[in-house]
C-alpha positions as CSV (number, residue, x, y, z in Angstrom):
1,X,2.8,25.8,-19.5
2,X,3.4,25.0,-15.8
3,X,-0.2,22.6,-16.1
4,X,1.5,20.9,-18.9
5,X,4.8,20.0,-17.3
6,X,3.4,18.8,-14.7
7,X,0.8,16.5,-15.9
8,X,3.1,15.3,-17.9
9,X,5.6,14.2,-14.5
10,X,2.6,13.0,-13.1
11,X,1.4,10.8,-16.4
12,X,5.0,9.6,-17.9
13,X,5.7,7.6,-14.5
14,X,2.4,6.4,-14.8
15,X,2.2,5.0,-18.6
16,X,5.7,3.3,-18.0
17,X,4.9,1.3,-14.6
18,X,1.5,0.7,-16.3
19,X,2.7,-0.7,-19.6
20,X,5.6,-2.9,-17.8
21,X,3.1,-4.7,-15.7
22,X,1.0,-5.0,-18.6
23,X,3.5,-6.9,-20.5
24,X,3.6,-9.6,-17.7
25,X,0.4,-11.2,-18.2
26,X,0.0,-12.1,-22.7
27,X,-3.7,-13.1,-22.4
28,X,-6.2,-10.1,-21.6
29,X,-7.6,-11.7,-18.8
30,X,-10.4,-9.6,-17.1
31,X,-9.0,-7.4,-15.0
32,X,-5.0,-7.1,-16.3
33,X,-5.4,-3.5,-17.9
34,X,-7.4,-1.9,-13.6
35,X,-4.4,-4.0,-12.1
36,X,-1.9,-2.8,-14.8
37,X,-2.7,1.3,-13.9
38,X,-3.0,0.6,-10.1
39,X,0.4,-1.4,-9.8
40,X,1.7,0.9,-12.7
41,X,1.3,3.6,-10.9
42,X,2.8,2.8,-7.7
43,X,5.8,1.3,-9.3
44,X,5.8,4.5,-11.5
45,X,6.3,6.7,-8.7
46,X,9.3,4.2,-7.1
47,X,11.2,4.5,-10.2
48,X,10.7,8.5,-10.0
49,X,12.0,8.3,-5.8
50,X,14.9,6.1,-7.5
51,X,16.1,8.6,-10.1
52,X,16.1,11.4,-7.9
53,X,18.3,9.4,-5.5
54,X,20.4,8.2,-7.7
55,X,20.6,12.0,-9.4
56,X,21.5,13.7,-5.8
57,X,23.8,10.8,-5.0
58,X,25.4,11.7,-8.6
59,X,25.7,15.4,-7.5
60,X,23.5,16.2,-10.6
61,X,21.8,19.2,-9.9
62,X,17.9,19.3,-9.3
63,X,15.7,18.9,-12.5
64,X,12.5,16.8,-13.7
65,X,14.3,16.4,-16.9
66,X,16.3,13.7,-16.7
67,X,14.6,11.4,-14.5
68,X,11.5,12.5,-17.4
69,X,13.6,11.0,-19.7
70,X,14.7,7.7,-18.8
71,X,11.1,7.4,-17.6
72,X,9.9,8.4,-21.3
73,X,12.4,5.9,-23.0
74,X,11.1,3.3,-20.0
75,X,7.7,4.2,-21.2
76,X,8.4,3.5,-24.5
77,X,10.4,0.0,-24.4
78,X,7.0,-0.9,-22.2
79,X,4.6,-0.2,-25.1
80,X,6.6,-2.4,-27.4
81,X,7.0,-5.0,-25.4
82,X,3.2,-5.0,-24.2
83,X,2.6,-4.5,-27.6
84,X,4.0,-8.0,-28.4
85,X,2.5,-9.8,-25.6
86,X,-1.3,-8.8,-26.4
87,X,-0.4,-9.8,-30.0
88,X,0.7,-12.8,-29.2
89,X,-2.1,-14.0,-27.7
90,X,-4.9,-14.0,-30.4
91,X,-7.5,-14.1,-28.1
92,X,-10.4,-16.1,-29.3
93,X,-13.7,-14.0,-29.3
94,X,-16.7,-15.1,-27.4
95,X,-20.4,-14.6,-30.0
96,X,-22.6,-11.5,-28.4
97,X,-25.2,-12.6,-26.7
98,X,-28.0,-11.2,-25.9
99,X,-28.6,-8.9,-22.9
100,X,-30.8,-10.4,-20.0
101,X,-32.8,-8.1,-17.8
102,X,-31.1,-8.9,-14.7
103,X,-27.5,-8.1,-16.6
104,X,-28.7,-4.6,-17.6
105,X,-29.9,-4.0,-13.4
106,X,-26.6,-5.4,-13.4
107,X,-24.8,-2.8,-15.7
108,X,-26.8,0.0,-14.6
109,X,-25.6,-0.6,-11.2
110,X,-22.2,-1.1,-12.0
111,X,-22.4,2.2,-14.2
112,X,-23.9,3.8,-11.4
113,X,-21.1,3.0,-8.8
114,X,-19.0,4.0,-11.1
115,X,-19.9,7.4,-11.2
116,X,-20.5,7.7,-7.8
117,X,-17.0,6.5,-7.3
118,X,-15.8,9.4,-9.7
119,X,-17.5,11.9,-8.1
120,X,-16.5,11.2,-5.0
121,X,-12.5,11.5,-6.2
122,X,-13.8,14.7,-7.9
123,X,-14.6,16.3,-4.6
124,X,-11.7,15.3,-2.9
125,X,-9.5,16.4,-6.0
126,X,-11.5,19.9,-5.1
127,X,-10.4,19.7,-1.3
128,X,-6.6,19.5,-2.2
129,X,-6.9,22.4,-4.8
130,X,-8.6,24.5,-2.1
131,X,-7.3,23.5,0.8
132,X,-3.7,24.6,2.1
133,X,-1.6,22.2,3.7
134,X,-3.3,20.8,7.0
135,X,-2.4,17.8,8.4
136,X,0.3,18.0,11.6
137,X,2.4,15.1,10.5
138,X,2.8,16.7,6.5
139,X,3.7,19.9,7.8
140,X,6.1,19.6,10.4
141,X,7.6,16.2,8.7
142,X,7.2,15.3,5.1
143,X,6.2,18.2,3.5
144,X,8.9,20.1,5.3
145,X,12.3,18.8,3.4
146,X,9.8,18.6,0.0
147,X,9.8,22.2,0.5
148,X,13.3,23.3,1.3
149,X,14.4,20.8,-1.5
150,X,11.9,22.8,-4.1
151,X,12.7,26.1,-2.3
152,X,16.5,25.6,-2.8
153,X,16.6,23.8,-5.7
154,X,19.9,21.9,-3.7
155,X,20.1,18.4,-2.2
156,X,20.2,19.7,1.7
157,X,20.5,17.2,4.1
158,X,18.5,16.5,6.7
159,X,20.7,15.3,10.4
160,X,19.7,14.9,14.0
161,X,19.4,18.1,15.9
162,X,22.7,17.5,17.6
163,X,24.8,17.4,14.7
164,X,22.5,20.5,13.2
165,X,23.7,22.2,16.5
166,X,28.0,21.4,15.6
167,X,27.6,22.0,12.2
168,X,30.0,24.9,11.3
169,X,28.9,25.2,7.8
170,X,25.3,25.9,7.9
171,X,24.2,24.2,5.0
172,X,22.2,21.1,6.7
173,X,18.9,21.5,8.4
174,X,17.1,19.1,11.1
175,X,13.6,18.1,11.6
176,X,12.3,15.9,14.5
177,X,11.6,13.0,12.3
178,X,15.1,14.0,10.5
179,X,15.5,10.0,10.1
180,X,12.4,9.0,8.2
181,X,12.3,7.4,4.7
182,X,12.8,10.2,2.2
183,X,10.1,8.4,-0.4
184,X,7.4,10.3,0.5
185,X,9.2,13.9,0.7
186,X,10.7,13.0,-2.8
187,X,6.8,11.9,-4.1
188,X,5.6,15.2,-3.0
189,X,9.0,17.1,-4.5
190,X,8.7,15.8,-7.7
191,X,5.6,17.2,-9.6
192,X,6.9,20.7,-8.0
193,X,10.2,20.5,-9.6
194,X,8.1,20.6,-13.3
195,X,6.3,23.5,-12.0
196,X,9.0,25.1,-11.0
197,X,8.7,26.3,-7.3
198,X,6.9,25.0,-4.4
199,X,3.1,24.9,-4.8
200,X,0.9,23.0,-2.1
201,X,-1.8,21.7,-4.4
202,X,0.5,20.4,-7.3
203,X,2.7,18.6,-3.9
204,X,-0.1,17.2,-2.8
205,X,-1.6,15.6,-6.3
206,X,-0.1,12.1,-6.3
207,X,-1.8,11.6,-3.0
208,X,-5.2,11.8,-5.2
209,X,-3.0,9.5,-7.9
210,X,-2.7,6.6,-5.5
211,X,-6.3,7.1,-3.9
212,X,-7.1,6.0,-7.6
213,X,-4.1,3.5,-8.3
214,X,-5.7,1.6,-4.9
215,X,-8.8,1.2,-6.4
216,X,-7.7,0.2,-9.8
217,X,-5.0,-2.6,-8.6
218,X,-7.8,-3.9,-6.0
219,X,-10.6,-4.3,-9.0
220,X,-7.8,-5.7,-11.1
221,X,-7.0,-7.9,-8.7
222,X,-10.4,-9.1,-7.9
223,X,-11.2,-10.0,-11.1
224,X,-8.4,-11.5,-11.9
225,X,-9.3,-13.9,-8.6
226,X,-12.5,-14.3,-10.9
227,X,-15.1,-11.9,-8.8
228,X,-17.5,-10.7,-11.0
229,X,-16.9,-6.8,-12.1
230,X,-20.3,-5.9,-10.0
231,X,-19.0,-7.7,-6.9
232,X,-15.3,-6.5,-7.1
233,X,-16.6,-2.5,-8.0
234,X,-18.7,-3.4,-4.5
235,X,-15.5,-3.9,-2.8
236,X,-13.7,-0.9,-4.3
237,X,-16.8,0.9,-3.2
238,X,-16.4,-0.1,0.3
239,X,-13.0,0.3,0.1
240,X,-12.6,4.0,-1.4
241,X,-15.7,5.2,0.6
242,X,-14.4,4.8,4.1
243,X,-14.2,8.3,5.8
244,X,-10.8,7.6,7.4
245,X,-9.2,6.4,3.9
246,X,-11.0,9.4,2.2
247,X,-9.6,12.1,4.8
248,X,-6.3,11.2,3.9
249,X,-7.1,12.0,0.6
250,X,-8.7,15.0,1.2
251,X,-6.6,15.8,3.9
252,X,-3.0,15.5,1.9
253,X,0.5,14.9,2.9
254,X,0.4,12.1,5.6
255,X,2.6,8.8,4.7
256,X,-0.1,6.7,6.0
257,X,-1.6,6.1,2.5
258,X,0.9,5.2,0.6
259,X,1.9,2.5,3.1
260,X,-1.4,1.1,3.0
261,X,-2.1,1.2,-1.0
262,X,1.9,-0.2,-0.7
263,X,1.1,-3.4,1.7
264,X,-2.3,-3.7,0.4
265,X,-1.2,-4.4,-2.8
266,X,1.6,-6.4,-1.8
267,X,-0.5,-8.6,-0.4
268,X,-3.5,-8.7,-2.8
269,X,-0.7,-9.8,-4.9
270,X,0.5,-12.4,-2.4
271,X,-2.6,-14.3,-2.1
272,X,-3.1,-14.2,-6.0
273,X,0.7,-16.1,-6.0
274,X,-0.7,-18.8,-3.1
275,X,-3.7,-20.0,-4.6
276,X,-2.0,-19.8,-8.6
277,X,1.5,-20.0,-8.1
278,X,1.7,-17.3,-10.9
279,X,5.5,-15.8,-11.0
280,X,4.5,-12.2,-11.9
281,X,2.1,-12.3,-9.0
282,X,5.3,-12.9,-6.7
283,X,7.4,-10.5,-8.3
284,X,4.6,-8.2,-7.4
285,X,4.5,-9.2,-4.0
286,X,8.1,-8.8,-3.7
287,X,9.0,-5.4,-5.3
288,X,6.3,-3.9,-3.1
289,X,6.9,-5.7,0.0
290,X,10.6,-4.5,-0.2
291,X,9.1,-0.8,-0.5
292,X,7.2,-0.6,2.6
293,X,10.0,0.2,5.1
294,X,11.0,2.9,2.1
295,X,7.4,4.8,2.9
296,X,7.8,4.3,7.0
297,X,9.7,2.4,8.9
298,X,7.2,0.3,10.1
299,X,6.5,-1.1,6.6
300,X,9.9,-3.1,7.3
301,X,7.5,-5.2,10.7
302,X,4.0,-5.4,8.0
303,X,6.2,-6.4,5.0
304,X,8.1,-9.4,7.3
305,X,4.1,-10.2,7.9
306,X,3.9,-12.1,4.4
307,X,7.3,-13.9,5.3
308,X,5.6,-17.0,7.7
309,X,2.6,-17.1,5.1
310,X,4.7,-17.7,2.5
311,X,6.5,-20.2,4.6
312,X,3.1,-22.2,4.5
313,X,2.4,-21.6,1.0
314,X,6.2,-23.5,0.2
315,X,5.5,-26.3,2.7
316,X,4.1,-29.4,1.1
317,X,0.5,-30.4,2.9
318,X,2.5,-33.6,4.6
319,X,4.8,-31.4,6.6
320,X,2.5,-29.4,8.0
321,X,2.0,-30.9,11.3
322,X,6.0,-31.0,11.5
323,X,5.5,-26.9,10.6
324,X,3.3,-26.0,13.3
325,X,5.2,-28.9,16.0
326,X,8.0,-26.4,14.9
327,X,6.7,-23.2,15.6
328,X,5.0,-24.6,19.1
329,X,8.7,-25.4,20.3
330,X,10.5,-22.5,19.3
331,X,7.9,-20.4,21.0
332,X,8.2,-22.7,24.1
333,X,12.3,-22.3,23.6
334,X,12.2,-18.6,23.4
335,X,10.2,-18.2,26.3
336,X,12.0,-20.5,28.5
337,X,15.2,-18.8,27.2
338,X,13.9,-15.2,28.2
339,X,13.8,-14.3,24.6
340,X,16.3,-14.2,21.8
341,X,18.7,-11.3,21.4
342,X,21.2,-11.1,17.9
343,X,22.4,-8.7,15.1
344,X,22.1,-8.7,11.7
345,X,24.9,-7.0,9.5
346,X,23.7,-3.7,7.6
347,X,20.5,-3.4,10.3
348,X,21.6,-3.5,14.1
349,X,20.6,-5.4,16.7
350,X,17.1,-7.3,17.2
351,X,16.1,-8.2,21.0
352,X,12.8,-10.2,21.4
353,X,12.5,-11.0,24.9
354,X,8.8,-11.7,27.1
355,X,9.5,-7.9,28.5
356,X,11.3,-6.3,25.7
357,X,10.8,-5.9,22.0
358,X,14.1,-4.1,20.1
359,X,14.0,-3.9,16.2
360,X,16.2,-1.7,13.8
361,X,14.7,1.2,12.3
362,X,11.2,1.0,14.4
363,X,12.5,1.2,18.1
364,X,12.6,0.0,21.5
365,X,9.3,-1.5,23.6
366,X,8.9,-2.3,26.6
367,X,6.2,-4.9,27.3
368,X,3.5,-4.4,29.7
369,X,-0.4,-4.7,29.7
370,X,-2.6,-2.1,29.0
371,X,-6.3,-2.2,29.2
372,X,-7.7,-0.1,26.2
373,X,-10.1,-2.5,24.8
374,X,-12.9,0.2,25.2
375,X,-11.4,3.4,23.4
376,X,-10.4,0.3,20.9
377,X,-14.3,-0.9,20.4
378,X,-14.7,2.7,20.0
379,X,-12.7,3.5,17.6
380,X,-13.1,0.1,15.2
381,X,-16.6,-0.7,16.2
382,X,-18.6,2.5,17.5
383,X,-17.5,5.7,15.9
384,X,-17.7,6.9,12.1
385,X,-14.2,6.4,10.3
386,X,-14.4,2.4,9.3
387,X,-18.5,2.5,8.8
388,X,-19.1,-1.5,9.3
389,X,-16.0,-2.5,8.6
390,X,-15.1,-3.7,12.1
391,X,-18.6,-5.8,12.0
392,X,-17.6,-7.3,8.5
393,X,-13.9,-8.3,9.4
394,X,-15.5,-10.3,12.7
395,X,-18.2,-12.2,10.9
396,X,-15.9,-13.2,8.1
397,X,-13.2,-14.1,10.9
398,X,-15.9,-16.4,12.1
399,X,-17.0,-17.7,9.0
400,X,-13.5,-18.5,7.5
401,X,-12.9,-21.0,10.3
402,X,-14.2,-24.1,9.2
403,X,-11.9,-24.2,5.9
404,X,-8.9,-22.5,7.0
405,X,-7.0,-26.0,6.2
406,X,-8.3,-26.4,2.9
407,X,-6.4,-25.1,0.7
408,X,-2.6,-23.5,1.2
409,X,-3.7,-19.9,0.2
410,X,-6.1,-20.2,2.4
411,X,-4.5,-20.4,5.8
412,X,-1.8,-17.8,4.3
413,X,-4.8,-15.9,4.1
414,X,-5.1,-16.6,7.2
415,X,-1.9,-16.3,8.8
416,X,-1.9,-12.9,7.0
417,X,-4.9,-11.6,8.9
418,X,-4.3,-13.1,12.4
419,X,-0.3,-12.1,12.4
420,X,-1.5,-8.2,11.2
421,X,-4.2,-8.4,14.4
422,X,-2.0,-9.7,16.5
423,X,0.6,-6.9,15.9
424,X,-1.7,-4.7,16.3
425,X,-2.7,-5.9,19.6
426,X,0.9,-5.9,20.7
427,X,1.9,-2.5,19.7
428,X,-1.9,-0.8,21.0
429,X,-1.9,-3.3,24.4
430,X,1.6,-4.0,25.7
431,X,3.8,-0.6,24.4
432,X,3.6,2.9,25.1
433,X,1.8,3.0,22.1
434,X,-2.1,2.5,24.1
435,X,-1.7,6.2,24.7
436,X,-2.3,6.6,21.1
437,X,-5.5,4.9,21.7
438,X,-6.5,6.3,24.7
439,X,-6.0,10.1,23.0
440,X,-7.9,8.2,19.8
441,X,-4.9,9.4,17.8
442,X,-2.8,7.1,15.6
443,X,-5.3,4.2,16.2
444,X,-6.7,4.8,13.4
445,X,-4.0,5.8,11.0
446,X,-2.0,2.4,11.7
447,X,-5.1,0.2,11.2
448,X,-5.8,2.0,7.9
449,X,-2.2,0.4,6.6
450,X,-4.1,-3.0,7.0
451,X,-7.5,-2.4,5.7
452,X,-6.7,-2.6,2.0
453,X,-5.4,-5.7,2.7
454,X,-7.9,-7.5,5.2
455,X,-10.9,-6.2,2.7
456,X,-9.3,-8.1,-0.2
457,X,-8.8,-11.0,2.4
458,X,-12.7,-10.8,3.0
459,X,-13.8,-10.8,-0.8
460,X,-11.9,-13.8,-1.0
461,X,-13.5,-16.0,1.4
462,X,-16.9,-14.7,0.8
463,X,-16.3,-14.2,-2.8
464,X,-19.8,-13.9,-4.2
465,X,-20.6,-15.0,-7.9
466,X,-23.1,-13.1,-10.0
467,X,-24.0,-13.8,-13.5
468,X,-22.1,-12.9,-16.2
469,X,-22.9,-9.4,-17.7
470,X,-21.7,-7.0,-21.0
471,X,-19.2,-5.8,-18.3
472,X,-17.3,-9.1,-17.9
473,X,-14.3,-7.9,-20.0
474,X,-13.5,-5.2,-17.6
């Protein structure tokens, strides 16, 4: 019985995220139903962190219930309404043709990815049933309060360790990070609460849920930028198989994927909106650009990343000298003004000076050079986790060059990329932060928040055409 409540919290979520964003597109373009389940799913699981939040600010006490419920009834005004779109469209059917012998090398290969893909998310599915909880990160941060929540069954909260210390009641606890985003925690909480205590595997599932909702909204997304379903399954190949993406699979409890199925599909979204202008797309964009800082805060610095793109995108072609004349002099003003230093209401106080960097909710930085290029090379270029990523992301870098002024999306594209880098470099090169990849620590986990996003970025400028095959409607 425990098995059946919670697949059913893990599904329910899942069929009402995937039937809203179904109902946005009416034609059944190739592609909608992957991008549907992998956007479905992540929005899904947003709702769930929003009725839990909204039942402990309530006072309600802790059950799956009633968040089940509205997410049932959710569920089912998102069938009838998806029901009506697809209707509505009265597709007209293209005559069968016959089958080439170059499409059925084409099938067979597509067929075999496939399975290669599902096994591969069967194994790992083996390692989180086996394996107890591991990873530093999951069990000294967000695992911790998903546990004393389950354990409980109250709405403790979590303070600093100085208030913990003057608390004469006793009924708060502290944590080190006692000031990260509760989303993940509440992820991990939720298919417990259906099983009725705290068990690691069942915590741990949705981390194998988004694994999968990643490589369905990226296939979904590349076929709706009109890859063929060969080519895009290539790129969710390339994507899913990289060791460091799969050890955070395998490996369960860490934040790190979330953000990066989060941003990455933000921004696959993003540069489907710049080249079509297609308001669902945006929406998209939006509603999961807005839930990065709610997985780390850092998400808040990668989601304001898509902000000076979008900038471009808005910008009619004649104004873009005037755009970049812009920028040039308010870099010049800031740095001949020793940096710019103001508040913003609700946030705190931001302080962007040539020595100091001071943003709310991430921290302070102080600038200074660090030479780390070679555990860097290393890391990216050398050792195991990114295969030839690193190699892939430089030659298409290169190769994007000559038409980065072509067309809007595609120096958004651009801007994307070279604003994600350059953060990187920032953070790795002039803060504290290089010991992180000197000790070939969190190198890794912070560049994995960018890969979805930079792959998708890559299939786009190469974006390889091969014939049409049997799989086209997929």
């Amino acid at each position: 019985m425990e098995g059946f409540r919670v697949g059913l919290v893990l599904i329910i979520p899942w069929l009402a995220g995937t039937l809203w964003v179904r109902a946005l597109w009416r034609d059944a373009q190739p592609g909608v139903w992957p991008l549907a389940l992998g956007y479905g799913y992540l929005l899904g699981g947003l709702a769930t962190v929003l009725l839990l939040r909204a039942q402990a600010v309530a006072g309600l006490p802790m059950d799956f219930a009633g968040p089940l419920i509205v997410l049932g009834l959710l569920a089912l005004a998102g069938s009838g309404l998806a029901w009506r779109r697809i209707l509505s469209a009265h597709p007209d059917l293209p005559p069968q043709k016959a089958q080439a012998p170059d499409e059925t090398w084409q099938t067979l290969l597509f067929i075999l990815l496939l399975g290669w893909l599902g096994w591969r998310c069967f194994g790992l599915a083996q390692e989180i049933e086996w394996r107890p909880l591991y990873p530093w990160d999951a069990w000294t941060t967000w695992m911790v309060r998903a546990k004393v929540w389950s354990e409980l069954q109250q709405w403790v909260p979590f303070v600093d360790p100085q208030t913990w210390l003057t608390s004469a009641h006793g009924s708060a606890y502290t944590l080190a990070a006692w000031n990260y985003p509760e989303t993940v925690s509440l992820l991990a909480l939720w298919p417990t609460l259906a099983f009725g205590a705290w068990n690691e595997t069942v915590a741990l599932l949705p981390w194998l849920g988004i694994a999968v909702a990643l490589g369905c909204g990226f296939y979904g997304q590349a076929r709706l930028w009109g890859v063929s379903p060969l080519v895009a399954l290539i790129f969710v190949w390339l994507l899913l198989s990289l060791p460091i993406l799969d050890t955070h699979v395998a490996l369960a409890g860490y934040a790190d994927l979330w953000l990066a199925a989060t941003f990455g599909l933000a921004a696959c979204a993003f540069l489907q909106w710049a080249r079509t202008r297609d308001p669902w797309q945006g929406i998209l964009a939006l509603l999961l650009a807005l839930a990065c800082p709610w997985i780390k805060h850092e998400g808040l610095v990668w989601a304001l990343l898509l902000l000076p793109a979008a900038v471009w995108v808005w910008t009619p072609r004649r104004y873009w000298p005037w755009l970049i004349g812009g920028f040039i002099l308010l870099l010049v003003g800031w740095w001949a003004a020793g940096g710019f230093t103001f508040n913003i209401a609700g946030l705190g106080k931001i302080r962007l000076t040539p020595d100091t960097i001071r943003l709310p909710l991430v921290g302070r930085f102080e600038l200074h050079y660090h030479d780390v290029w070679g555990p860097v090379i290393r890391n990216l270029l050398l050792l195991g986790n990114w295969h030839l990523f690193g190699y892939l992301l430089l030659a298409t870098l290169l190769m994007s060059l000559p038409g980065i002024f072509a067309e809007p999306w595609r120096m958004a594209g651009a801007m994307l990329v070279i604003a994600g880098l350059l953060v990187l470099f920032i953070l790795f090169f002039l803060t504290d932060a290089h010991h992180w990849a000197r000790q070939y620590t969190s190198i890794n986990r912070v560049f994995l928040h960018f890969v979805p996003a930079l792959l998708f970025w890559i299939m786009t400028m190469l974006h390889i055409k091969v014939p049409t095959t049997p799989t086209e409607s997929l």
